[in-house]
PABA-967226 format. One record per residue (C-alpha): residue in three letters; x, z, y. Coordinates in steps of 0.001 Angstrom, whole numbers, padded with zeros to 6 digits, always signed. Layout:
REM PABA-967226
ALAXZY ...
//
This chain:
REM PABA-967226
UNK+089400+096788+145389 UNK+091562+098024+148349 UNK+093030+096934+151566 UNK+096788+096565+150526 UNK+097741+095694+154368 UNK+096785+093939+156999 UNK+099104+091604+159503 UNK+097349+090460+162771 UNK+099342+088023+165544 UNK+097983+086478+169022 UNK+099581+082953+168778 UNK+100581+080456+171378 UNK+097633+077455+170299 UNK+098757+075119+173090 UNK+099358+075337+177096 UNK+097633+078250+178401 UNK+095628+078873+174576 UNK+095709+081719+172714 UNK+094602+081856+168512 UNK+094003+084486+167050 UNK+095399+085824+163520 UNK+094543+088119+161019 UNK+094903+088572+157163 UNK+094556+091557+154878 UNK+096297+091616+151176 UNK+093657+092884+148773 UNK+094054+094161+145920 UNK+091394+093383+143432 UNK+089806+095704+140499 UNK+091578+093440+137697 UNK+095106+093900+139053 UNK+095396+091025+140806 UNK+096122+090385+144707 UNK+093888+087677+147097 UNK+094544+087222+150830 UNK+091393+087337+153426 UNK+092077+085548+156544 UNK+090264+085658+159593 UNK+091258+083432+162743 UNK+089444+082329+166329 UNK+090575+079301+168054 UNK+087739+077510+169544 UNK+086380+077964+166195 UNK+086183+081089+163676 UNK+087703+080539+160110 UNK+087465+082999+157811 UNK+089028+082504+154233 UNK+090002+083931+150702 UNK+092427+083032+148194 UNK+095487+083781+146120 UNK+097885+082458+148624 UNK+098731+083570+152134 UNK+098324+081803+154816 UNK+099803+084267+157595 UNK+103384+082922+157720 UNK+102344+079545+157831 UNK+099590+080211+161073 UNK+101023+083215+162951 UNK+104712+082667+161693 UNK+106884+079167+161243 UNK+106301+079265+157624 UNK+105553+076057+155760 UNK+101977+075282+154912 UNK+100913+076140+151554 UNK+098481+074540+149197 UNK+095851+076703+149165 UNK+092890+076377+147212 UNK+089695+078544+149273 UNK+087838+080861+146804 UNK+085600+081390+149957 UNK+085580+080124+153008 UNK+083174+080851+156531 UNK+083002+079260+160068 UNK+080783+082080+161197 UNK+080862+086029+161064 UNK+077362+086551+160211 UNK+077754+084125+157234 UNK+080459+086067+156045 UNK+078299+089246+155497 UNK+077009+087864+152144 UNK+080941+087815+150654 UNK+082260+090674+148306 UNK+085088+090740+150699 UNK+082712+091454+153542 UNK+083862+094851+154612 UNK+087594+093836+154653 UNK+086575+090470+156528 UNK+084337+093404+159205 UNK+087807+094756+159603 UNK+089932+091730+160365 UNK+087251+091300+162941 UNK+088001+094536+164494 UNK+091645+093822+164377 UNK+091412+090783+166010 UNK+088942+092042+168873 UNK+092289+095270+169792 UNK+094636+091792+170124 UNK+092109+090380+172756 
//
């Protein structure tokens, strides 16, 4: 498993609001590809899956139907995920946009 790339975007939420984006491609052991996702708001949301979700939160892409493989409102609860040190990452990314 490695850390393909990451993409991280400070987003216009609504008047004077700010979210927070960040999502790292990951490629797995079996040759396939998931997407972890990490946003604040006035929440945090922290997700994996086999689609991306960047162009359709930090970009004007349309939304996709994404199915969650996992999915967190809090960083701590995140720790137990296999993804956990890319998700520790995304956090760091997203703490250099603040």
């Amino acid at each position: 498993m490695g850390i393909v790339s990451i993409k991280a975007k400070k987003v216009p939420a609504c008047a004077g609001s700010w979210a927070y984006v960040s999502e790292a491609e990951v490629a797995t052991g079996d040759g396939g590809v998931v997407y972890v996702m990490a946003q604040e708001y006035d929440t945090t949301e922290i997700t994996v899956s086999k689609q991306s979700l960047y162009s359709f939160l930090a970009e004007d892409g349309e939304e996709p139907a994404v199915e969650f493989m996992e999915e967190y409102t809090e960083w701590k609860d995140a720790k137990a995920s296999a993804y956990a040190d890319v998700i520790a990452k995304l956090k760091k990314v997203l703490g250099m946009l603040g």
